[in-house]
N, C-alpha and C positions, 0 to 999 in steps of 0.2 A: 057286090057290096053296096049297101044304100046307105047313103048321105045321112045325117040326121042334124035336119034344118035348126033344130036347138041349139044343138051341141056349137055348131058354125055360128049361130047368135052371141052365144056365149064367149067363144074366141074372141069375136072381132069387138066384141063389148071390154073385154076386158083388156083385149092389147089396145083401143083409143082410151082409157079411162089412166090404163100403164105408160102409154105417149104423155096423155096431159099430164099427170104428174110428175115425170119426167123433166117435162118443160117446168112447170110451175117451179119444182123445187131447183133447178138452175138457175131460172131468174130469181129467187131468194136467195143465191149462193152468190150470183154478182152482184145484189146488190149489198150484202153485206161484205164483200171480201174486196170491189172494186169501187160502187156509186158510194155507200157512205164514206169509206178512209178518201175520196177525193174530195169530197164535201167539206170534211172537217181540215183536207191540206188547202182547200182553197179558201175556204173561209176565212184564213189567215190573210189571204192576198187583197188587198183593198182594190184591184182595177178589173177581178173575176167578178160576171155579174150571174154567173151560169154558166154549165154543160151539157154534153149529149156526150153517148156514145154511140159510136158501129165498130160495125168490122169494115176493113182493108184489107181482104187476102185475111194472109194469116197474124195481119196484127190488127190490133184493139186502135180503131180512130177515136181522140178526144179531141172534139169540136169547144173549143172555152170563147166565150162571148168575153170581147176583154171591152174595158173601158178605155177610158183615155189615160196616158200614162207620159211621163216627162223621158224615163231611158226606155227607149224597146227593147235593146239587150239585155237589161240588167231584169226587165218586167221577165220575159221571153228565159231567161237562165234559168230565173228564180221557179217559173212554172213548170218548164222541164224536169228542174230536179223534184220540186213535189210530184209530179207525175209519175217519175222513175221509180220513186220512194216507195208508192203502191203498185203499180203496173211492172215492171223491171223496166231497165234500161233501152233494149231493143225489140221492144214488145210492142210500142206505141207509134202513131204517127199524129206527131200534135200539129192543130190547125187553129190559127186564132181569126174567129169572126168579131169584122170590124165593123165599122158604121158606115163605109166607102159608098161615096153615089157615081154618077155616071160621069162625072167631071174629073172625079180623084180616081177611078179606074180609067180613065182616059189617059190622063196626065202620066198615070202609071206605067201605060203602055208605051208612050211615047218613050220614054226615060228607059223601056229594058236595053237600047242599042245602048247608051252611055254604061247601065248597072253590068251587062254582058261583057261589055269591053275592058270593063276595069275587073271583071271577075278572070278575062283572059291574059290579061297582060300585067295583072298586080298593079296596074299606076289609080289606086284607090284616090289620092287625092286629086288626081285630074278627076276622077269619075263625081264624087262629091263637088265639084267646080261646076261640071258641065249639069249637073240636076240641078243645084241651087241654083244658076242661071235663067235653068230653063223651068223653071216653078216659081220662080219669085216673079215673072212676066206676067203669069196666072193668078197672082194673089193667092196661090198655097203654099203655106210652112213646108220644110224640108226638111228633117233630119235624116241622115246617114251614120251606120253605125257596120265596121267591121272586127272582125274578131276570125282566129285560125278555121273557123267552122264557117261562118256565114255573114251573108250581109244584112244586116237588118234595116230595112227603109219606115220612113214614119213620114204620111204627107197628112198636111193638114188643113180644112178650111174649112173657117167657122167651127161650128160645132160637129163638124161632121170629119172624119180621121180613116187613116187605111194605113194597115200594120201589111207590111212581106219581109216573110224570114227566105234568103235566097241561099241556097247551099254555094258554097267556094268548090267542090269538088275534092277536096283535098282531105285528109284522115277521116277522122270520126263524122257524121255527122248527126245535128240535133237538130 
């Protein structure tokens, strides 16, 4: 039996020409069924300044550049549920990039033994005690924020801000 070098052109031309399209008309399909409907739930949010997406495993990561915000819970809810709203509920794993420099990721670090200890033993308002304490020595804003889900921390200095949503462990999480 002899090969015929055309016929084998002709395949491999046609199955990359059938891959790209493929691809092309996917990404046409996410970005009308996932990138616009977030565009239009975010644009509602005054402290969204932008997104990305990836994957995580088997969910959809939404990377949202947040701005500065007065509640992080109530920012952080309200995002979620628009998120949910286009992506479903357990689909997504939201990440909010902040404006953190190496002082407010430092400071961060420091304060996980306090955020850790009040995630283990519930005594929430020792744990907001011993952060504000130990951040207002540093000259950065503190806010603490919990809820059945998570903890929300908010440190601040100057113009420069760092958002962490910490899970509790405990039922749902978001």
């Amino acid at each position: 039996m002899k090969l015929d070098l055309r016929k084998i052109g002709i395949f491999v031309a046609s199955f990359a020409v059938t891959t790209l399209l493929a691809i092309i008309v996917t990404m046409f399909v996410s970005k009308a069924t996932v990138d616009n409907p977030l565009s239009a739930a975010y644009a509602r949010l005054g402290f969204v300044h932008g997104f990305q997406l990836g994957k995580n495993g088997s969910k959809t990561r939404v990377i949202v550049e947040a701005g500065p915000v007065n509640d992080l819970r109530s920012a952080y809810l309200e995002l979620f549920a628009k998120t949910a709203s286009v992506i479903g509920d357990e689909r997504f794993e939201l990440v909010l990039k902040d404006t953190r420099d190496e002082q407010l990721s430092q400071a961060f670090n420091e304060l996980s033994i306090y955020l850790q200890e009040g995630i283990a033993t519930g005594k929430f308002s020792e744990m907001a005690t011993a952060v504000q304490s130990a951040t207002s020595a540093s000259g950065i804003q503190s806010k603490l924020t919990v809820d059945s889900q998570n903890v929300y921390v908010m440190l601040v200095r100057g113009d420069r801000y760092l958002y962490e949503v910490i899970p509790r462990g405990v039922g749902d999480k978001k």
